[in-house]
N, C-alpha and C positions, 0 to 999 in steps of 0.2 A: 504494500500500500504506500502510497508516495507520501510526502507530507502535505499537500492540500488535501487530498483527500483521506487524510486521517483526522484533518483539524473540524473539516466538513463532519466527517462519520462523527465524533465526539462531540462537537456542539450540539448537533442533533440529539445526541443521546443527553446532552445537559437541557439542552431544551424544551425534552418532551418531560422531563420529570420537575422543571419549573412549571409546567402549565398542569402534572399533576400536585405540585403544591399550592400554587397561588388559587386562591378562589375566581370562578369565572367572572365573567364580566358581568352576568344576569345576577349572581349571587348578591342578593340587599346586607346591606345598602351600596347598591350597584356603581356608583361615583366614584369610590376609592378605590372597588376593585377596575375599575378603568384605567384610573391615575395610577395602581400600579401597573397594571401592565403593558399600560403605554409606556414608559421610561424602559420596564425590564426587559423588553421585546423589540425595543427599537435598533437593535441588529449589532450587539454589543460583541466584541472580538470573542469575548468568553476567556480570557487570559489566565483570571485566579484560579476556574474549575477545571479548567486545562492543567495545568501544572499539578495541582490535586491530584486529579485523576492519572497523570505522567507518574508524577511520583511512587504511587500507590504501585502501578506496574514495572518500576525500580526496586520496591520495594519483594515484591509476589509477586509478579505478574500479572495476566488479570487478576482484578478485585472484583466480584461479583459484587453489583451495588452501588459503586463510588460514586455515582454520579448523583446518587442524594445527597449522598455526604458533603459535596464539592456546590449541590447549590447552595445554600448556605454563605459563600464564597461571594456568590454572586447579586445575591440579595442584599446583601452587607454593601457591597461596591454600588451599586445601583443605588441605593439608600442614601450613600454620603456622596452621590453625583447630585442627586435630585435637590438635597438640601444645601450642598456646595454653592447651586447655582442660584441659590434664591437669592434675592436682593440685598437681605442684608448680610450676606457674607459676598460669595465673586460679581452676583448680578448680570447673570451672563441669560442672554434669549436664546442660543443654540445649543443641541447637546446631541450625540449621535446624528447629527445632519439631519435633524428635525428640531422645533422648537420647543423649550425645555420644557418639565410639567408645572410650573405656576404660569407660563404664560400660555397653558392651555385648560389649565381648570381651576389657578388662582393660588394664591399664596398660602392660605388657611389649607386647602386639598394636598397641595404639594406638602407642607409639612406632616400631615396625616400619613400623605400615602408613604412618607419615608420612615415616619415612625413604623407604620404597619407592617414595613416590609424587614423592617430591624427586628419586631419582633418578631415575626414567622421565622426569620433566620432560626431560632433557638429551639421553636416549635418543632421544625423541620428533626434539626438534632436531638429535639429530647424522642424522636418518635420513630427513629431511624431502628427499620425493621433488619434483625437477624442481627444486630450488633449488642455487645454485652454491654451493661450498664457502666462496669468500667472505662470501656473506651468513650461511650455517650459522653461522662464524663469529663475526661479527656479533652473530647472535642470543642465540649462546650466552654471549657476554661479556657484553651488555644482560640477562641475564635472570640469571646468575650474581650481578652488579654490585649489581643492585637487592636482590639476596634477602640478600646480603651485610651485613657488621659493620660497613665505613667508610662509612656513611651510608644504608644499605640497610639491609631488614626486619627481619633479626637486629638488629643494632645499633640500631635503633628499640624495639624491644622489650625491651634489657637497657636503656635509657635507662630506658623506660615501667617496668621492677620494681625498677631501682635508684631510682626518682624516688618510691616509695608512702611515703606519709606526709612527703614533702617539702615547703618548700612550694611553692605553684603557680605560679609565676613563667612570664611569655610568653618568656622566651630556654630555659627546660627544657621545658614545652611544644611548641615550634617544633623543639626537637632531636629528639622522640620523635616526632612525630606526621607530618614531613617524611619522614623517612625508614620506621617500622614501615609506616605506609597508602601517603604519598604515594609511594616511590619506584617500588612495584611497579605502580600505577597508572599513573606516569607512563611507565614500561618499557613499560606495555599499547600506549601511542601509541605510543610510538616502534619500538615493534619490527614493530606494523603499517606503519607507514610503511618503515621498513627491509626488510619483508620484498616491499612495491609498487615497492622503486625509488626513494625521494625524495631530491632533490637535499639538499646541503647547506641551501639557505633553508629548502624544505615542512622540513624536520626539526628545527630552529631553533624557526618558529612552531608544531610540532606539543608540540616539548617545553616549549613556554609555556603551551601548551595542558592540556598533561598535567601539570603543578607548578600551576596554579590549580587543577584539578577534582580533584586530590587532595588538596589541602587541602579542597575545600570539601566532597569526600566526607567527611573524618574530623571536621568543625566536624557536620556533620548527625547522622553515627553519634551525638558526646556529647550533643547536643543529642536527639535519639531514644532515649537510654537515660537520660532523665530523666524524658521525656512520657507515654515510648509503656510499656502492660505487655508482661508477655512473651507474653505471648499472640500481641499484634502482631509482638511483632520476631523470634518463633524464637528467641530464646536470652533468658537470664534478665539483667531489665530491673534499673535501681539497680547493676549489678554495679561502677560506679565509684565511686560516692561511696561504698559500704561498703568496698572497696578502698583508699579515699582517693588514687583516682586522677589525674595529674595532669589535668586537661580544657578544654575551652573553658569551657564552661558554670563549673568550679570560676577561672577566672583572668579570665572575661571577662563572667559571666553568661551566662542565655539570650538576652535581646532585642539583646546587642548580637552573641552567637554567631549572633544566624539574620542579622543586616546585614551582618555576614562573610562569611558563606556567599554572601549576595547579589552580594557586592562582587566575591569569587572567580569565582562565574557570569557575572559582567557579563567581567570579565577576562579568561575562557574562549571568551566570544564574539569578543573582539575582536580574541583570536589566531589564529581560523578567517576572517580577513577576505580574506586571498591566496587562498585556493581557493574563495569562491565558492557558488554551488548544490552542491558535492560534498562539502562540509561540515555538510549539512543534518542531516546522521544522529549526527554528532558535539554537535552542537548541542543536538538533541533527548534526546542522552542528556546533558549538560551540563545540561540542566535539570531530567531525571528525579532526576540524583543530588542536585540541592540542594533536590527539590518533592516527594521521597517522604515517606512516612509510616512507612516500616519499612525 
């Protein structure tokens, strides 16, 4: 199977078991199941549940399942897009190359449906069938952890609004950008590995794995919202420097942000070196995320 058509086969498989979590669109009160899944459908890469799911098969091979385990993932990311983009935080009208959900069902809707969707994440996990209660557990504190204030997503993101118009120094950079992108990224490995079974080591080298390629996904994002229009990226491009965002590109330039990025990918490989051929999928998307274009 090539890797288009593996990323193709697995979003599909993450996708048909978000629409068996998410309440339909008919289900009352019909409004919010709308607003969500208008944002969570609007044709998102699937990146976190990807790598979840990679891992897991680094870890075992197939995982029968993962791909519940790994919405969660995505529900969490769609959540803090939706709210991201409200007014009073980025203020932004584009998101996935459609306009965002409070400038399609209002400010008030949008922050519901991101609450809503935050909490189904947990529901999802507390109810994840053929898995023991320990690992449920598990799951649920790796994914709480990440999305969390002491060093997780929240707390990345008041770093990243207390820090505008600061200046761009790499120790406030490093504080924002580790934790809002990289932690939930790196929860993606680690909870697919958790959810296969992995020893103490595979989880070590998986979360080495996952602290490189979340850096070097969020060195690529700054560096792609300087290059790319919006057109390319689905949401509206420049939106940092008019921000006066802290960024790679603002603290380190572009040409030495994309040998960063390099340096992270090389890193990334070298942490998949225990497992072998079962790492191939990880790999592959370790490159996709430092070689894309949007």
């Amino acid at each position: 199977m090539t890797l288009p058509e593996y990323l193709a086969h697995q979003q599909k498989r993450v996708d048909k078991a978000l629409d068996r979590w998410v309440p339909a669109e008919s289900q009352d009160p019909s409004i919010i199941h709308r607003a969500m899944r208008y944002s969570l459908f609007a044709g998102g890469k699937r990146i976190r549940p990807l790598l979840a799911m990679a891992a897991a098969e680094a870890v075992s091979g197939e995982a029968d399942g993962i791909e519940d385990a790994a919405c969660p993932l995505e529900l969490i990311h769609t959540y803090s897009l939706i709210h991201d983009d409200l007014p009073a935080l980025d203020n932004d009208d584009l998101r996935r190359g459609r306009p965002t959900c409070h400038k399609v069902f209002g400010d008030a809707m949008a922050i519901l449906a991101g609450d809503a969707l935050l909490t189904l994440a947990f529901e999802v996990l507390s109810k994840l069938p053929e898995v023991d209660a320990g690992r449920r557990i598990h799951l649920v504190a790796e994914l709480a952890t990440a999305s969390g204030t002491v060093g997780g997503m929240i707390g990345g993101q008041v770093n990243d609004l207390e820090g505008e118009s600061k200046e761009p120094t790499a120790a406030l950079l490093e504080s924002i950008h580790r934790a809002k992108t990289g932690a939930l990224l790196r929860a993606s490995v680690r909870m697919g590995a958790i959810y296969a079974g992995a020893d103490d080591t595979q989880l070590a080298a998986l979360t080495c794995f996952g602290e490189h390629i979340g850096l070097a996904f969020q060195i690529v994002d700054d560096v792609l919202d300087v290059e790319q229009p919006s057109e390319a990226l689905g949401k509206t491009a420049g939106k940092d420097a008019q921000q006066k965002k802290i960024t790679f590109p603002a603290v380190y330039g572009l040409e030495r942000s994309r040998a960063m990025a390099e340096q992270e990918r090389l890193a990334a490989h070298v942490a998949l070196r225990p497992f072998g051929n079962r790492a191939e999928r990880l790999l592959q998307l370790a490159d996709l995320v430092v070689q894309r274009t949007a």
